[in-house]
N, C-alpha and C positions, 0 to 999 in steps of 0.2 A: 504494500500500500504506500501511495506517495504520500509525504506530508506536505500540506498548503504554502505557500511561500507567500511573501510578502506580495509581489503583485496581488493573490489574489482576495486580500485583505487592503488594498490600497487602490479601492473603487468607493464607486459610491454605497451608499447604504443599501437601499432599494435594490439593488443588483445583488450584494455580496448577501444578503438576507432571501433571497430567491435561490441565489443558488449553494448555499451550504442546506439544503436543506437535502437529506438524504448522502452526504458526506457521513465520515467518521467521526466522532469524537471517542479519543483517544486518551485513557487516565493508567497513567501505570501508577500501582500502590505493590508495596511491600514486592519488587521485582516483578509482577506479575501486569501483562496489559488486560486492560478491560475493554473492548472496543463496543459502543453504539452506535447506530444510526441515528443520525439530525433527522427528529418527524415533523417537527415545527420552528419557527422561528417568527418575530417581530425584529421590523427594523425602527430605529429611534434616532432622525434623522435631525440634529443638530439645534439649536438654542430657538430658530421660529418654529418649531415642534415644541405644542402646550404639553404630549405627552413624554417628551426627555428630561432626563434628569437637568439637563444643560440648559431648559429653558429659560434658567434665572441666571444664566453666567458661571462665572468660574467660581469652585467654591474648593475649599480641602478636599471634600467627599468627590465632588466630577473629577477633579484636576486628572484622573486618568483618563477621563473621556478626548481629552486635548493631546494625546499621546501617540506617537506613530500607530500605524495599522497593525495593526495585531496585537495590542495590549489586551490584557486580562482585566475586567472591569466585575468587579464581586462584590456585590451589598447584600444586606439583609433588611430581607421584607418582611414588613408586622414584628418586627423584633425573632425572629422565631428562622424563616427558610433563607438560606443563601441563594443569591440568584448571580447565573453565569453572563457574561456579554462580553462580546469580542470587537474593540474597538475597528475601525474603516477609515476608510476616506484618508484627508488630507492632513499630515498633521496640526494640529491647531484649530480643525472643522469638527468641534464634539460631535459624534455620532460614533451610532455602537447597534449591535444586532443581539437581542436579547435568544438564548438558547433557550428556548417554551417546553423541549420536549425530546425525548429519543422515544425510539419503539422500544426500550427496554423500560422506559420512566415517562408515565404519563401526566408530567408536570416537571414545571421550573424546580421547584423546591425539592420534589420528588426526586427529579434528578439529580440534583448536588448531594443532596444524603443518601442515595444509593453509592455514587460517586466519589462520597467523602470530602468534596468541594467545598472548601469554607473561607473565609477574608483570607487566610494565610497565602493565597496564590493572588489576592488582589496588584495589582499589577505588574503582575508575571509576563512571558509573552507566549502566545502558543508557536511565535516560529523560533524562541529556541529554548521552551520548557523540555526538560524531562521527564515531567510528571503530567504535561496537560499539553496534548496537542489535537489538532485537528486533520486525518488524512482524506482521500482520495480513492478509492479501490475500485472505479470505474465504472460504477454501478447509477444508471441514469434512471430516473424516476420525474411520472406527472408531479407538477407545481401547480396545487389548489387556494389561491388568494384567498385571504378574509380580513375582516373586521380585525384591529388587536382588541385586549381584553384587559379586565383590571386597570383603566384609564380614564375612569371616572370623574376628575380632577381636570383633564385633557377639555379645549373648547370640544365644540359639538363638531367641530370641521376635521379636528384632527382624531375624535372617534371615530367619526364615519370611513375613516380614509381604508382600504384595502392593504395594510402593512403586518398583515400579518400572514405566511406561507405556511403550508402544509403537504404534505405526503402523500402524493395520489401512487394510483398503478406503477408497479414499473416496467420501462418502457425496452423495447427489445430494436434493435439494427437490422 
């Protein structure tokens, strides 16, 4: 399996969030690799996005969003689930692709405690972790758009918007 390179985390959001979706993610714990398949993702497309962290500017907490492509961007939601995101774009252009889901973990939160993902990898980078990266194994799959979730907070314009991907059929050559 190839692992991702920079190019292909130093796109736009919208893109790099369409297409990890059915990629790997890759956790090696205690020598041993874990691999999942990406079944979902949201992209969180920079500070005029009400639903980015980024939308109020630069603070302690984003300052990894501002960070080359492919930084590890790790919070905790509700006090309680760690949630993964893989920064993009340009650096200095906050935005980041929130990881919703593998077919092994049917949730953000789900997955990082499967995973054992916690603040400790927060601004890690998956193109040269040992412990968290994201590969490639060639395996092409439908991309089903939706609504994102849990962005309640977000105007009504930046709910509606179709930014969040999902895992259709997979597709054959």
């Amino acid at each position: 399996m190839k692992r991702l390179e920079y190019n292909f985390f130093h796109r736009e959001c919208l893109e790099v969030a369409k297409d990890l979706v059915g990629k790997c993610l890759v956790r090696v714990l205690d020598g041993q690799q874990i691999v999942f398949r990406i079944s979902e993702t949201e992209a969180y497309c920079g500070e005029q996005d009400t639903a980015c962290h980024a939308h109020k500017g630069r603070t302690k907490r984003t300052e990894v969003l501002y960070a080359p492509a492919g930084a590890v961007y790790i919070y905790l939601c509700y006090g309680i689930h760690w949630l993964l995101n893989i920064v993009t774009g340009e650096d200095g252009a906050p935005q980041a692709v929130l990881i919703r889901a593998c077919a092994e973990a049917d949730g953000p939160g789900k997955l990082t405690k499967k995973l054992q993902i916690t603040g400790r990898l927060n601004r890690s980078s998956v193109l040269t972790s040992d412990e968290l990266w994201i590969g490639d194994d060639g395996s092409r799959f439908e991309i089903l758009p939706d609504k994102r979730v849990g962005i309640g907070y977000a105007s009504e314009e930046d709910q509606a918007r179709l930014w969040r991907f999902k895992l259709g059929k997979a597709l054959t050559e």
